[in-house]
Backbone and ligand atoms as CSV (ligand in chain L), in Angstrom:
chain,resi,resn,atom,element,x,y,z
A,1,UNK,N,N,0.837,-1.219,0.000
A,1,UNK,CA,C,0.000,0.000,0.000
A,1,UNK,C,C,0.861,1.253,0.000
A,2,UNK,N,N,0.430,2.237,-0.721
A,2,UNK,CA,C,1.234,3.085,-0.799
A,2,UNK,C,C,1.275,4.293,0.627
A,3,UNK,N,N,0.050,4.044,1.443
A,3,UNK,CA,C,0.126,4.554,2.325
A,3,UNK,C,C,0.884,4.248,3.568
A,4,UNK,N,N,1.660,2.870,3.058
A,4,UNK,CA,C,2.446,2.715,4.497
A,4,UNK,C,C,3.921,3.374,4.016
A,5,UNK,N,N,3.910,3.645,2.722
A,5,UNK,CA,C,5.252,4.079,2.838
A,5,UNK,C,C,5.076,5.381,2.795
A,6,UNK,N,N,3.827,5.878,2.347
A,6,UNK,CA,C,4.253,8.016,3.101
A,6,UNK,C,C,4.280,7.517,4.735
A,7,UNK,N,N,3.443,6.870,5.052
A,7,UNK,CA,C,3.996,7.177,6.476
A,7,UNK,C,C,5.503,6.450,7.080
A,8,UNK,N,N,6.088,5.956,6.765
A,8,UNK,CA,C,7.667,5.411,6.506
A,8,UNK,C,C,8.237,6.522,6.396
A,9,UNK,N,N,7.734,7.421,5.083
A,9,UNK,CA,C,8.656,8.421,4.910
A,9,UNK,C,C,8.348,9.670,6.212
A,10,UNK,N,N,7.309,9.626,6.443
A,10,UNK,CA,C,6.677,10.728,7.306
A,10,UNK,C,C,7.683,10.442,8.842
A,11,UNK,N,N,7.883,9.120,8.959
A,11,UNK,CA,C,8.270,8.917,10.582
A,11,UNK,C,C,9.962,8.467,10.542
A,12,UNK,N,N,10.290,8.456,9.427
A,12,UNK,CA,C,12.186,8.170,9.488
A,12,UNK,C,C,12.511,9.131,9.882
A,13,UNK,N,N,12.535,10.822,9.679
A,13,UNK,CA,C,13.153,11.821,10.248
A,13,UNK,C,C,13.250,11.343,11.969
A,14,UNK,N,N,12.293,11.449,11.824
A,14,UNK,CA,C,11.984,11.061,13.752
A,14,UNK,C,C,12.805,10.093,14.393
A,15,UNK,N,N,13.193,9.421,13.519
A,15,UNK,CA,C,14.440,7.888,13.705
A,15,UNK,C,C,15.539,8.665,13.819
A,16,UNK,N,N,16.176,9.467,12.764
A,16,UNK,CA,C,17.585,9.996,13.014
A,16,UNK,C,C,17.431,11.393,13.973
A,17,UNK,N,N,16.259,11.558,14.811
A,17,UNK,CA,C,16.178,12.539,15.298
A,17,UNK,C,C,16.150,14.256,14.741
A,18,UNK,N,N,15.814,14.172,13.542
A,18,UNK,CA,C,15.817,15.708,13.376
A,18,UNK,C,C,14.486,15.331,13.115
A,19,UNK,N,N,14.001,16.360,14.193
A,19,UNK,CA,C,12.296,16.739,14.510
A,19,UNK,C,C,12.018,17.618,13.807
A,20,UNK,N,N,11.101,17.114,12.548
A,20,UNK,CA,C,10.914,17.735,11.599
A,20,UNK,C,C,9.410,17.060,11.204
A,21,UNK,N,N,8.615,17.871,10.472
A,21,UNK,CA,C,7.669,17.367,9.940
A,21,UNK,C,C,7.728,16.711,8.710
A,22,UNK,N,N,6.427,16.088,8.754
A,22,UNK,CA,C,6.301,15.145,7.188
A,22,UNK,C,C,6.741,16.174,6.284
A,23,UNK,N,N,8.080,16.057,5.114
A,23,UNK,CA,C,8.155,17.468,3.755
A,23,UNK,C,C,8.690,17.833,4.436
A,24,UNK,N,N,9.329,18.383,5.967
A,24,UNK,CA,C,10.367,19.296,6.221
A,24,UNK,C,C,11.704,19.278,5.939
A,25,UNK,N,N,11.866,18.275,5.050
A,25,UNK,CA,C,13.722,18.089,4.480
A,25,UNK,C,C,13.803,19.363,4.213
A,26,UNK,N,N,15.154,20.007,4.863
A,26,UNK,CA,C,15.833,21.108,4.463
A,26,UNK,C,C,17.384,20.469,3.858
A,27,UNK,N,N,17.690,19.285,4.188
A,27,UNK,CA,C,18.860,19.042,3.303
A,27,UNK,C,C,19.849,19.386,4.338
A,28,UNK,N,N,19.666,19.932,5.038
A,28,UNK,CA,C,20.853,20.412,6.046
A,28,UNK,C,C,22.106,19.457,6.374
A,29,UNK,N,N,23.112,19.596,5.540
A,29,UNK,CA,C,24.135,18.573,5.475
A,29,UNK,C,C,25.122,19.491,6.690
A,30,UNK,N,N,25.343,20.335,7.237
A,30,UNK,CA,C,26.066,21.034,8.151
A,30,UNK,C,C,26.731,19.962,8.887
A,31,UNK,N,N,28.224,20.530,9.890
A,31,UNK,CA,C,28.190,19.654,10.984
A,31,UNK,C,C,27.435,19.531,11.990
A,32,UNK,N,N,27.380,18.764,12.475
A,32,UNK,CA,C,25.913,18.276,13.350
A,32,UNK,C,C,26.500,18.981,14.542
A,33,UNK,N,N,26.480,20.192,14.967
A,33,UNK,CA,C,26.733,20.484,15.915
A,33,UNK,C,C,25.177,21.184,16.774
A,34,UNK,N,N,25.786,22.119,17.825
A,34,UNK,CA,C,24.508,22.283,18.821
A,34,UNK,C,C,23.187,22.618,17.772
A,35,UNK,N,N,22.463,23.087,18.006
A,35,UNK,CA,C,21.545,23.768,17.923
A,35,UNK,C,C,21.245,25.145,18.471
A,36,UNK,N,N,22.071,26.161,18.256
A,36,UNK,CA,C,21.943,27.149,19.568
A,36,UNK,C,C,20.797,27.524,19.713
A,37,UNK,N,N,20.319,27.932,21.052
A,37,UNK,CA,C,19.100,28.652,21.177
A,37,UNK,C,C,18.224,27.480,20.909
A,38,UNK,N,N,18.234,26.495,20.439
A,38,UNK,CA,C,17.040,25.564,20.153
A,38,UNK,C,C,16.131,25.872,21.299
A,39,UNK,N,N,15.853,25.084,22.324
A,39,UNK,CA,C,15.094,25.518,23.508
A,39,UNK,C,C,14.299,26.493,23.674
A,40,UNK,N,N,15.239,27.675,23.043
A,40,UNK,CA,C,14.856,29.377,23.249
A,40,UNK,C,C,13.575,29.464,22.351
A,41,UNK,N,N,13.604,29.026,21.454
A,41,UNK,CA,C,11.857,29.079,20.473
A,41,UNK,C,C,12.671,30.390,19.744
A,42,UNK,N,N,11.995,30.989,18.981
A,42,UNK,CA,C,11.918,31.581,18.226
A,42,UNK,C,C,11.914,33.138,18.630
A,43,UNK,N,N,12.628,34.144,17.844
A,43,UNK,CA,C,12.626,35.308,18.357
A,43,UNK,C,C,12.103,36.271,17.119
A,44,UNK,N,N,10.380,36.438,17.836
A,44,UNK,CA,C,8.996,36.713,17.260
A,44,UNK,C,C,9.836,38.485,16.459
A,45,UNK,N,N,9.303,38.671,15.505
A,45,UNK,CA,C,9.940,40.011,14.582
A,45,UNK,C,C,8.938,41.137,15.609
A,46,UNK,N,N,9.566,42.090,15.226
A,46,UNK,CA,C,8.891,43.518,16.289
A,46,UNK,C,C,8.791,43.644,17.298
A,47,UNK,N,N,10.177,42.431,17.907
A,47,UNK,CA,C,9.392,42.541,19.546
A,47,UNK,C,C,10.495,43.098,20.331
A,48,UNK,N,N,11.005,44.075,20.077
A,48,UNK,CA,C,12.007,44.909,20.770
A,48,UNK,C,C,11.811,45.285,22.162
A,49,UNK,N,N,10.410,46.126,21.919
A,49,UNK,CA,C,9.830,46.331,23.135
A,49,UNK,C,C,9.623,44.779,24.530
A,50,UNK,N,N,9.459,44.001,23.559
A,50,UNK,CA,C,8.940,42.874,24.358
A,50,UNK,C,C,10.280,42.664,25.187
A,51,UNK,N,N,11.112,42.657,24.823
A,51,UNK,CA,C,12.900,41.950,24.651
A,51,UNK,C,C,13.144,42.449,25.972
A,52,UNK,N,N,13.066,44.216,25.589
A,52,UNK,CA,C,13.354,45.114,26.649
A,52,UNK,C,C,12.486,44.831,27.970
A,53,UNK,N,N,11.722,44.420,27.965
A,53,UNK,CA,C,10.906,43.857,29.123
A,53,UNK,C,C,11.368,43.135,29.732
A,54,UNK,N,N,11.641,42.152,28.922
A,54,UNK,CA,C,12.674,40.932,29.357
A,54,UNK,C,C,13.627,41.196,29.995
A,55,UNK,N,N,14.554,42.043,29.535
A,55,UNK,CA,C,15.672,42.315,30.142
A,55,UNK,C,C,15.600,42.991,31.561
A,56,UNK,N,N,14.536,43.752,31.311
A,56,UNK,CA,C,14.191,44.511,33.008
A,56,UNK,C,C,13.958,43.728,33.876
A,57,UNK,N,N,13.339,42.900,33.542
A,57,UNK,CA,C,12.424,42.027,34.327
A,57,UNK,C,C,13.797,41.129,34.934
A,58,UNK,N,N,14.732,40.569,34.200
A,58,UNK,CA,C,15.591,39.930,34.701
A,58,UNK,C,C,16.562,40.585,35.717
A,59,UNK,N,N,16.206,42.299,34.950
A,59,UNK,CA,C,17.351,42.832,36.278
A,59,UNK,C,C,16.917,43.435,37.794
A,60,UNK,N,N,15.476,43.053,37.376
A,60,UNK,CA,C,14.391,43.431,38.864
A,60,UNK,C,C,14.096,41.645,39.536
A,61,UNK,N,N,13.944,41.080,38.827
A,61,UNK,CA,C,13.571,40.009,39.447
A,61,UNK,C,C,14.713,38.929,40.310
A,62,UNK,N,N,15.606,38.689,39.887
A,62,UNK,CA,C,17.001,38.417,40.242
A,62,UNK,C,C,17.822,38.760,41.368
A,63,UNK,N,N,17.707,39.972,41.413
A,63,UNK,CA,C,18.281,40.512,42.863
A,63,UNK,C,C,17.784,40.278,43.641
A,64,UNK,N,N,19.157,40.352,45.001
A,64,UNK,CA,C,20.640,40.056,44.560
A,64,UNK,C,C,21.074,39.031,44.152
A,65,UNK,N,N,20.938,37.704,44.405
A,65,UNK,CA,C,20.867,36.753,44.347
A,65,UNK,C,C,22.202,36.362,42.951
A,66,UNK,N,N,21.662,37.268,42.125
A,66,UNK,CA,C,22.342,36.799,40.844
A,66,UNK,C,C,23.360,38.058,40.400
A,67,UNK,N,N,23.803,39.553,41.163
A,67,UNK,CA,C,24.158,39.741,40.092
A,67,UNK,C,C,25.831,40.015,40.604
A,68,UNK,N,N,26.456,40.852,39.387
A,68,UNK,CA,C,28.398,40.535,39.984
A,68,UNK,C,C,28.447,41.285,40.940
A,69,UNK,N,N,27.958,42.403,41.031
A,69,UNK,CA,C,28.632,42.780,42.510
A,69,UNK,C,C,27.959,42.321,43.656
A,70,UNK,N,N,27.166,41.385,44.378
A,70,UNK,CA,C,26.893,40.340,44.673
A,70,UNK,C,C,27.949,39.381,45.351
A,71,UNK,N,N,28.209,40.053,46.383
A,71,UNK,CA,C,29.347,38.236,46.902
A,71,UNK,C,C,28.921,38.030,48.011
A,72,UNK,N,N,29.373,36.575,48.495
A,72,UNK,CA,C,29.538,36.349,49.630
A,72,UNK,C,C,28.003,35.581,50.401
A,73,UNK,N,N,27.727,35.915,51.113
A,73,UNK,CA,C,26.074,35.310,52.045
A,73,UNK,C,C,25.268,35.717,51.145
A,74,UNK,N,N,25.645,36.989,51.012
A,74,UNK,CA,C,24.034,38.266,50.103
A,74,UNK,C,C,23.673,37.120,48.853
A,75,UNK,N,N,24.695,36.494,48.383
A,75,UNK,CA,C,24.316,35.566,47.072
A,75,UNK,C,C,23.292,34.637,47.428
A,76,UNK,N,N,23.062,34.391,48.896
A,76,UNK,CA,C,21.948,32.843,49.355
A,76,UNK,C,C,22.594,31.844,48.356
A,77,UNK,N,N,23.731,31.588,48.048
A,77,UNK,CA,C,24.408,30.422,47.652
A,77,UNK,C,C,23.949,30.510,46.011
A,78,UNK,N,N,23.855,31.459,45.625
A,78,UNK,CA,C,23.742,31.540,44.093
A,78,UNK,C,C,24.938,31.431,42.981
A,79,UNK,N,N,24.880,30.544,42.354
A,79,UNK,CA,C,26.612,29.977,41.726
A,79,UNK,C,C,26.643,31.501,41.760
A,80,UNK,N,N,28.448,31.520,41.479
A,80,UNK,CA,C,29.145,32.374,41.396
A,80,UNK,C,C,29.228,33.142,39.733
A,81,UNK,N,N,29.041,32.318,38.823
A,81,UNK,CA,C,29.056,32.446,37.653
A,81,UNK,C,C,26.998,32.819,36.593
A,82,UNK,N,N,26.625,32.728,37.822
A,82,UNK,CA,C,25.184,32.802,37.076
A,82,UNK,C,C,24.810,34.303,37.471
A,83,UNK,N,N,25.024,35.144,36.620
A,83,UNK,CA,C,24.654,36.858,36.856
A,83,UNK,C,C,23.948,37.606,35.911
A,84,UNK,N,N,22.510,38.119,36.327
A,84,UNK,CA,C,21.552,38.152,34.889
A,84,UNK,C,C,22.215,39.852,34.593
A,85,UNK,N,N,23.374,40.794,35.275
A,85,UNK,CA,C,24.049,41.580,34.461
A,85,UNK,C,C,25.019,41.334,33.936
A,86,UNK,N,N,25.670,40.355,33.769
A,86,UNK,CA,C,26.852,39.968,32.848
A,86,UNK,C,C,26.403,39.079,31.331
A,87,UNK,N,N,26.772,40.034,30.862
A,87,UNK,CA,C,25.979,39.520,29.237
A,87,UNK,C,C,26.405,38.412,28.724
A,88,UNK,N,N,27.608,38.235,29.071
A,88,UNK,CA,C,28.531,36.589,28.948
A,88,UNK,C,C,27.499,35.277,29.635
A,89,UNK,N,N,27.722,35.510,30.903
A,89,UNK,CA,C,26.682,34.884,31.943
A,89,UNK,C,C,25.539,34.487,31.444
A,90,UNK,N,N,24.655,35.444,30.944
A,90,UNK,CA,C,23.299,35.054,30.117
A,90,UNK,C,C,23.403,34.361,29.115
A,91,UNK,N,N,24.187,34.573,28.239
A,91,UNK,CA,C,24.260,33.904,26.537
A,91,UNK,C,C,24.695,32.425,27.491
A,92,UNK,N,N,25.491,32.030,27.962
A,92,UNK,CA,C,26.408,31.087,28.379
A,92,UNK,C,C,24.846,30.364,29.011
A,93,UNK,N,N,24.383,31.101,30.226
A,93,UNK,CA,C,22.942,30.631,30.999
A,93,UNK,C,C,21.433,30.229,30.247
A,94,UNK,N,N,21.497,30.576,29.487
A,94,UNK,CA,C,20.320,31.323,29.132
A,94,UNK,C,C,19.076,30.333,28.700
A,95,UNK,N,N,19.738,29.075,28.511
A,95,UNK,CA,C,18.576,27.777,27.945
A,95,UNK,C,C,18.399,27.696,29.776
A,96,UNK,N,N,19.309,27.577,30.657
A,96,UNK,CA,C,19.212,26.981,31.798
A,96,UNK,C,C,18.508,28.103,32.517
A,97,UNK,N,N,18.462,29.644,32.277
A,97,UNK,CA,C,17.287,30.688,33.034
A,97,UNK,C,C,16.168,30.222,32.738
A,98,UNK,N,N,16.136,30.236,31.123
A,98,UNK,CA,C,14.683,29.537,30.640
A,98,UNK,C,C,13.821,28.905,31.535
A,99,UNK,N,N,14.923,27.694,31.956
A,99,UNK,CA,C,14.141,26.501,32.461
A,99,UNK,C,C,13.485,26.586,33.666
A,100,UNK,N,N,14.914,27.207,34.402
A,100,UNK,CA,C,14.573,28.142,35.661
A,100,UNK,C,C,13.298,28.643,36.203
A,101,UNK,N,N,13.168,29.804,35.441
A,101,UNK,CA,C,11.661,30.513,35.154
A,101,UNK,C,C,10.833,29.761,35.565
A,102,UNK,N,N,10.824,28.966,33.872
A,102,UNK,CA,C,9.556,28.230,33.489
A,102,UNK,C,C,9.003,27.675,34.858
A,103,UNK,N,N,9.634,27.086,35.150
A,103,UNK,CA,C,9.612,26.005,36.550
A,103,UNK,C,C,9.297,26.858,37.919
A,104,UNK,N,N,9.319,27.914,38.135
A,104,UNK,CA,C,9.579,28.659,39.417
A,104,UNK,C,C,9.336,28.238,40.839
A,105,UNK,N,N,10.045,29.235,41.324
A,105,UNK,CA,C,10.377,29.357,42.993
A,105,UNK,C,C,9.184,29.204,43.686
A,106,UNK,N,N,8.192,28.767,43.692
A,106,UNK,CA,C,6.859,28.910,44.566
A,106,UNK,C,C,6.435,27.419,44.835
A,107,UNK,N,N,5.948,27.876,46.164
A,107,UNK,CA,C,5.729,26.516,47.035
A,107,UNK,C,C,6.938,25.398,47.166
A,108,UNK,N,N,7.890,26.022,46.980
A,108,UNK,CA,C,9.000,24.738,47.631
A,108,UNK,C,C,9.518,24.203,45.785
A,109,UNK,N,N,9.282,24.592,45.007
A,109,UNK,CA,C,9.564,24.538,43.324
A,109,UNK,C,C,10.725,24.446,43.395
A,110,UNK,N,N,11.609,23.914,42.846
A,110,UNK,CA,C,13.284,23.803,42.877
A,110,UNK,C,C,13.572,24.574,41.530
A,111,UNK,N,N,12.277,26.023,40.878
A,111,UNK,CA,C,12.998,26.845,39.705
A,111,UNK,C,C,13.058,28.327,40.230
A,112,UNK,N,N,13.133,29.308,39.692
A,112,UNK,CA,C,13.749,30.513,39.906
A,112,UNK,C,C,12.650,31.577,39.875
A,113,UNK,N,N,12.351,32.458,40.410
A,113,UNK,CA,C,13.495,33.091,41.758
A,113,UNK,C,C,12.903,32.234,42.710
A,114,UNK,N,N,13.750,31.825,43.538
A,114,UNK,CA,C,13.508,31.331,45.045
A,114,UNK,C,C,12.299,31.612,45.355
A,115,UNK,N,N,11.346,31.304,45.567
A,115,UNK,CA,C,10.386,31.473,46.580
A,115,UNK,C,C,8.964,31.841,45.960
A,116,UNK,N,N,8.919,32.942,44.555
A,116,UNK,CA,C,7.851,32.863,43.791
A,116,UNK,C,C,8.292,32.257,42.526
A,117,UNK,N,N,6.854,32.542,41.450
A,117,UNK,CA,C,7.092,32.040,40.080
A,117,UNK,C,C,6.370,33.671,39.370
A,118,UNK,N,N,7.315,33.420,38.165
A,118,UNK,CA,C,7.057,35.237,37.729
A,118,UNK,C,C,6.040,34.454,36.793
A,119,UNK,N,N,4.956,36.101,36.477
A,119,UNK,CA,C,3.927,35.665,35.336
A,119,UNK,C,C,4.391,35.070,34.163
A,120,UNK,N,N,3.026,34.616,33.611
A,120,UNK,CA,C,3.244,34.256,31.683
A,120,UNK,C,C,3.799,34.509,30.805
A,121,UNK,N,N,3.258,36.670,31.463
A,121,UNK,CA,C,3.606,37.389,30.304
A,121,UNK,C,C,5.222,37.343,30.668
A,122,UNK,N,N,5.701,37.881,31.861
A,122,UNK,CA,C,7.054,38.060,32.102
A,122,UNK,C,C,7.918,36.801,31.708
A,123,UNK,N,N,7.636,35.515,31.425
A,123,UNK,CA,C,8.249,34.444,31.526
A,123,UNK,C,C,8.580,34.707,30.000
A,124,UNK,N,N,7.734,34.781,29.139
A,124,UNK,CA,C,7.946,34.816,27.997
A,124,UNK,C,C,8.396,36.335,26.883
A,125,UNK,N,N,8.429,37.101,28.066
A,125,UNK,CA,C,9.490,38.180,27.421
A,125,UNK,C,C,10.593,38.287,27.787
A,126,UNK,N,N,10.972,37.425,29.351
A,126,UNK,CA,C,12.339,37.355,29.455
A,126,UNK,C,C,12.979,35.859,27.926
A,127,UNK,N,N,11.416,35.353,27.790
A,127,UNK,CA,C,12.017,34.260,26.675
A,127,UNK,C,C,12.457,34.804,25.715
A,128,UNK,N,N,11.941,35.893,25.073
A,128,UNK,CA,C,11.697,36.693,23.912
A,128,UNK,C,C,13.346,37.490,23.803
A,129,UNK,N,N,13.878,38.182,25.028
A,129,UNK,CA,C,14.901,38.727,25.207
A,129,UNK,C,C,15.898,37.739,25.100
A,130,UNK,N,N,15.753,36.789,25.432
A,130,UNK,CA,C,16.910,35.282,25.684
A,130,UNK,C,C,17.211,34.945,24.025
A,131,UNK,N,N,15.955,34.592,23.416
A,131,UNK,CA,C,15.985,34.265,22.072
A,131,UNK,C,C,16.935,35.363,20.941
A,132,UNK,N,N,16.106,36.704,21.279
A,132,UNK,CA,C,16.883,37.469,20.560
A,132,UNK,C,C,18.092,38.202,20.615
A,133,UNK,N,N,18.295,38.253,21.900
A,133,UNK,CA,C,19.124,39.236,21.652
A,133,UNK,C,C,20.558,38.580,22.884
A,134,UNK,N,N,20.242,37.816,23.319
A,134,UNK,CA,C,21.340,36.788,24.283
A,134,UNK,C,C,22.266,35.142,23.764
A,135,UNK,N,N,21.101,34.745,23.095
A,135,UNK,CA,C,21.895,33.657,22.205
A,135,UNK,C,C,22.172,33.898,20.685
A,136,UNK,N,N,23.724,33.984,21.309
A,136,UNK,CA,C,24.361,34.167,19.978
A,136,UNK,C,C,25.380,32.768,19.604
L,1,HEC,C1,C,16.957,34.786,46.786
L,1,HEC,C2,C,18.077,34.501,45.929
L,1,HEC,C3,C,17.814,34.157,44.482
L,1,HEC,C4,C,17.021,34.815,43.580
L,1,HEC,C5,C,16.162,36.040,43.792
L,1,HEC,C6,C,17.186,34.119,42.318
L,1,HEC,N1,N,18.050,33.053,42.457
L,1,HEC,FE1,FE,18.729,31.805,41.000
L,1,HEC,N2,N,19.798,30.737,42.351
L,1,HEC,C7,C,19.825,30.983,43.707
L,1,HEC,C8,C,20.508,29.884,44.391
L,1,HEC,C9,C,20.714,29.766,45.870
L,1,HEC,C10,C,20.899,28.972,43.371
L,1,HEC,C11,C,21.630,27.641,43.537
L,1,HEC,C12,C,20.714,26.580,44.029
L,1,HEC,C13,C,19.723,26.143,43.002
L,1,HEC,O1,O,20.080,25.918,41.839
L,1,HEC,O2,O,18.530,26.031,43.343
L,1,HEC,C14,C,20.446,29.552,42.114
L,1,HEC,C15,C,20.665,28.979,40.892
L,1,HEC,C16,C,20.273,29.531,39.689
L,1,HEC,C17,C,20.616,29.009,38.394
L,1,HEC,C18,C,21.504,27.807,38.115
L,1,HEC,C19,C,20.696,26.555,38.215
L,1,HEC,C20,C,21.542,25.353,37.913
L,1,HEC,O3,O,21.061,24.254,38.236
L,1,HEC,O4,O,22.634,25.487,37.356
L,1,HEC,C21,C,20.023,29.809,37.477
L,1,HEC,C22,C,20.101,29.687,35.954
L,1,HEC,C23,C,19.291,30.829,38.191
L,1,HEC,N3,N,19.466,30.643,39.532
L,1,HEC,C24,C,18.545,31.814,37.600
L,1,HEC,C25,C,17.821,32.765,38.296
L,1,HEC,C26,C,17.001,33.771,37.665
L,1,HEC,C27,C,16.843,33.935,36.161
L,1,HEC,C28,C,16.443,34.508,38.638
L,1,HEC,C29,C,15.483,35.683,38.497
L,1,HEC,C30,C,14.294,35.446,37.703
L,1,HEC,C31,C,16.910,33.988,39.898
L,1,HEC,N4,N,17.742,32.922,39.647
L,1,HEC,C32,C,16.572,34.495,41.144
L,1,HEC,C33,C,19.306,32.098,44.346
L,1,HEC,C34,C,18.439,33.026,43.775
């Protein structure tokens, strides 16, 4: 039947792991290296404003906890290397803030910030800022 082999063809991508839809061959012969930003989703066009949100939001929500001038107790044991003002820090962090977030600090949550979980909207404009303008 010819329908078992579109779906053959439809579900082999899925075998060598590039998650792709039925017809999504792009041919992509590259070296198979990371994916940057994969995680990060997509960084939506016009959303500058959004970005900038993001970025505030990371530098209000965070403290102290996270940032370099920050040492010592004041950190509550926050790695030493995770600082949402060091722009290195973020690009380097930034699938792992994601996750952070997503997951948050509320009710005993083992994600970020400690203790609450930030909104929808904020989760996804610090995503928006991560996507665009942090993973490089
Ligand atoms: C009250 C202090 C505090 C605040 C506020 C805080 N963190 Fe943390 N953060 C910590 C501590 C302590 C750890 C290490 C323990 C852990 O991972 O739970 C940590 C770890 C992390 C890690 C590394 C996790 C890992 O497993 O490598 C990331 C990323 C992170 N925080 C992001 C954030 C972001 C983004 C915010 C703001 C939205 C934030 N944190 C707010 C204290 C804080």
């Amino acid at each position: 039947m010819p329908v078992r082999t579109i779906l053959l063809l439809c579900f082999a991508p899925f075998a060598i792991g590039a998650l792709q839809g039925c017809g999504g061959d792009d041919g992509d012969s590259s070296s198979g290296g990371e994916t940057s930003g994969g995680s990060l989703g997509e960084c939506p066009p016009d959303s500058d404003a959004q970005a900038q949100a993001g970025y505030q939001a990371l530098q209000d929500q965070c403290v102290p906890c996270h940032l370099m001038d920050t040492k010592g107790p004041s950190r509550i044991g926050a790695p030493e290397d995770v600082n949402v003002d060091d722009p290195a820090s973020v690009t380097r962090e930034a699938e792992e803030i994601l996750a952070e977030i997503k997951i948050g600090g509320a009710n005993g949550a083992d994600g970020m910030p400690i203790g609450s979980k930030l909104s929808d909207d904020t989760v996804e404009s610090i995503r928006v800022f991560l996507a665009c303008d942090a993973a490089k």
